[in-house]
C-alpha positions as CSV (number, residue, x, y, z in Angstrom):
1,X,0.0,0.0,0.0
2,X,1.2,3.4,-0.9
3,X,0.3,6.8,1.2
4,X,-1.5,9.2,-0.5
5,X,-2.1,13.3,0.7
6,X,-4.8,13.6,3.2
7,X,-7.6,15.9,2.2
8,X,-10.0,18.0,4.7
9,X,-12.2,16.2,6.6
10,X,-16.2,16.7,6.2
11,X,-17.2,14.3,9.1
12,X,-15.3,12.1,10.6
13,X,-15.8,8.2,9.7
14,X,-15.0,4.6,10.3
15,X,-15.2,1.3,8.2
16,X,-16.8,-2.2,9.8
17,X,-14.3,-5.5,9.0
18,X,-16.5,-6.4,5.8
19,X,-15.7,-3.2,4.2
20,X,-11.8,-4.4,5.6
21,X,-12.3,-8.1,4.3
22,X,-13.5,-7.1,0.9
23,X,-10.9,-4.6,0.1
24,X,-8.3,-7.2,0.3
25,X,-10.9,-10.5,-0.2
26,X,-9.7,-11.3,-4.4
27,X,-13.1,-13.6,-4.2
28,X,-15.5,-10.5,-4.3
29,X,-14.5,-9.4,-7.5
30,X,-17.6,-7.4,-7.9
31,X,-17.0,-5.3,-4.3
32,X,-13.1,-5.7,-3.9
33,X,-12.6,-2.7,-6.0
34,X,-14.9,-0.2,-4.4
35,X,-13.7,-1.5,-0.9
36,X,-10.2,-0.2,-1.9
37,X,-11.8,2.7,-3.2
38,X,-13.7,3.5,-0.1
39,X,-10.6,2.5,1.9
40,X,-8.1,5.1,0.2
41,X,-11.2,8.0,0.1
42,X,-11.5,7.0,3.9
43,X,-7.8,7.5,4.5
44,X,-7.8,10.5,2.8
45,X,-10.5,11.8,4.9
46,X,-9.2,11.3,8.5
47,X,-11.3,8.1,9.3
48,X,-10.4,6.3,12.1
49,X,-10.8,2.3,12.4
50,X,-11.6,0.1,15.8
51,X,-9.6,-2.4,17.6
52,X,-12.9,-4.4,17.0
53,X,-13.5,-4.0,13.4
54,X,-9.2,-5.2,12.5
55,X,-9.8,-7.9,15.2
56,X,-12.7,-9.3,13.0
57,X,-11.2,-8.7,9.9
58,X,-7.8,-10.9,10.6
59,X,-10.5,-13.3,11.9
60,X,-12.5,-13.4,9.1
61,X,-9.7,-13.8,6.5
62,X,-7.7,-16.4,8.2
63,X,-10.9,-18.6,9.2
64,X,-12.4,-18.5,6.2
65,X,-8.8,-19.3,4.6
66,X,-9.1,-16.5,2.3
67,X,-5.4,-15.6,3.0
68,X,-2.5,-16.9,5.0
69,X,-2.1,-15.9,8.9
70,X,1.1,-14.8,8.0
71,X,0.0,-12.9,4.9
72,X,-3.9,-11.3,6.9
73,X,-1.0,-10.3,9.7
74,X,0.9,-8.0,7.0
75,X,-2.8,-6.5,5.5
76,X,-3.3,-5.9,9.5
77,X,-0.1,-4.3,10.0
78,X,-0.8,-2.3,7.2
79,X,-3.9,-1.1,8.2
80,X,-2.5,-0.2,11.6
81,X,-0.2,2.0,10.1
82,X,-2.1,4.0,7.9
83,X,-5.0,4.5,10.0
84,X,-5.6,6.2,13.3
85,X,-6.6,3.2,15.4
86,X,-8.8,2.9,18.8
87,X,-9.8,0.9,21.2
88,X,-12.6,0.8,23.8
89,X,-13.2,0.8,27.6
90,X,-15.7,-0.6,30.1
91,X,-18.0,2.5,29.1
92,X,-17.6,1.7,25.7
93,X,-18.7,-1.5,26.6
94,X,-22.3,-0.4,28.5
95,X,-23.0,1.7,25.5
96,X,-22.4,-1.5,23.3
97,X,-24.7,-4.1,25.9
98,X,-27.7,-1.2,26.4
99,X,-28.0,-0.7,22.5
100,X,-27.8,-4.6,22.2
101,X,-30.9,-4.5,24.9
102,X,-32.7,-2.4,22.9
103,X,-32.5,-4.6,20.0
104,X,-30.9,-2.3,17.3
105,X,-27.7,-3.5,17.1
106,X,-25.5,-6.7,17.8
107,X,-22.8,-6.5,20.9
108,X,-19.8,-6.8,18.6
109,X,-21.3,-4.1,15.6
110,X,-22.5,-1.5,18.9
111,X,-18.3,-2.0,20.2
112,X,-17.1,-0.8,16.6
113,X,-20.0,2.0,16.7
114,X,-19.8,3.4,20.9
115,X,-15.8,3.5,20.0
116,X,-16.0,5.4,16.8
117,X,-18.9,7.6,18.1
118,X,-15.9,8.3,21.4
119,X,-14.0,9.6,18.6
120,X,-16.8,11.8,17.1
121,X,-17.2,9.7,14.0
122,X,-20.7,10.6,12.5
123,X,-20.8,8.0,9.7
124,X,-19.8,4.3,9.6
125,X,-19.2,2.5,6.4
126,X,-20.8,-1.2,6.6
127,X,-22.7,-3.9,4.3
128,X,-24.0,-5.8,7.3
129,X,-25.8,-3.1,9.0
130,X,-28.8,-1.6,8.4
131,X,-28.1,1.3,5.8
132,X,-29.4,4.6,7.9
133,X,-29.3,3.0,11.1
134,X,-28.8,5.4,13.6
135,X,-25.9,4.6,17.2
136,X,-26.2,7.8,19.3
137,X,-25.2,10.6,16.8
138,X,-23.6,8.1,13.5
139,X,-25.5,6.8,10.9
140,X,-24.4,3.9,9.2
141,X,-24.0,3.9,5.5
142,X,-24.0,1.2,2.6
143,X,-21.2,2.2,0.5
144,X,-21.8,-0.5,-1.8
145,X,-24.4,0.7,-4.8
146,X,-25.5,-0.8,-8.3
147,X,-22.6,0.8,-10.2
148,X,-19.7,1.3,-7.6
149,X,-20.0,3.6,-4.4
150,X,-23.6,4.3,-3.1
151,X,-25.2,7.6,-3.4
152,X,-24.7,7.9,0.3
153,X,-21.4,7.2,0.4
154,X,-20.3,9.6,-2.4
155,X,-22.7,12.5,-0.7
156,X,-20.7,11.7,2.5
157,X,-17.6,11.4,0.8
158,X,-18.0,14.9,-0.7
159,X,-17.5,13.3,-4.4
């Protein structure tokens, strides 16, 4: 991965481990490319990503064998270095349980979203969420639309 200049931040964002998994996943053909879009617009932006969200995504590649341990640890280290990275505490952690009581959100999905809303994210990139979902003050978008980056995405994106 190359660096690239890092333009002026509309609102501050994050990206869920599918968006991760598909950016580096060569079986999604169809969503690989605008993952790695979305991933370089994101970097250039300022996002931020959760200790949660890497966690799942060096899960997800090495147990579903789409790459080697050795080779999802370099993508991970990667990651780590060009993005801001945070983790969560035992606040973070009621936020998560109370939004899983109220039924909106699943514990591990409400960790990636109470830790990126402590960091003032307002928008979270994810496929497996409900598109317009709202966590406190982020909304979570679909980036993936029927000819590239959704609508949403782009509009947040500022393209």
């Amino acid at each position: 991965m190359t660096t690239r200049k890092c333009a002026a931040v509309a609102e501050r964002i994050t990206l869920d481990s599918n968006i991760l998994v598909y950016a580096f996943d060569n079986t999604e053909p169809e969503k690989q490319p605008i993952a790695m879009d979305l991933l370089w617009l994101a970097h250039d932006r300022g996002a931020v990503l959760t200790t949660t969200a890497l966690g799942e995504f060096y899960w997800v590649m090495v147990r579903k064998s789409k790459v080697a341990p050795l080779k999802a640890h370099g993508h991970l280290r990667d990651l780590i270095t060009l993005f801001p990275v945070l983790g969560f505490g035992t606040d973070t952690l009621e936020a998560a349980a109370l939004a899983v009581a109220g039924g909106r959100f699943g514990f591990w999905d409400s960790v990636i979203l109470a830790t990126a809303e402590d960091a003032g994210c307002r928008v979270c990139f994810s496929e497996d969420m409900k598109d317009g979902a709202q966590f406190g003050n982020i909304v979570v978008r679909n980036p993936f639309g029927t000819n590239g980056l959704s609508d949403a995405a782009r509009e947040v994106l500022g393209l």
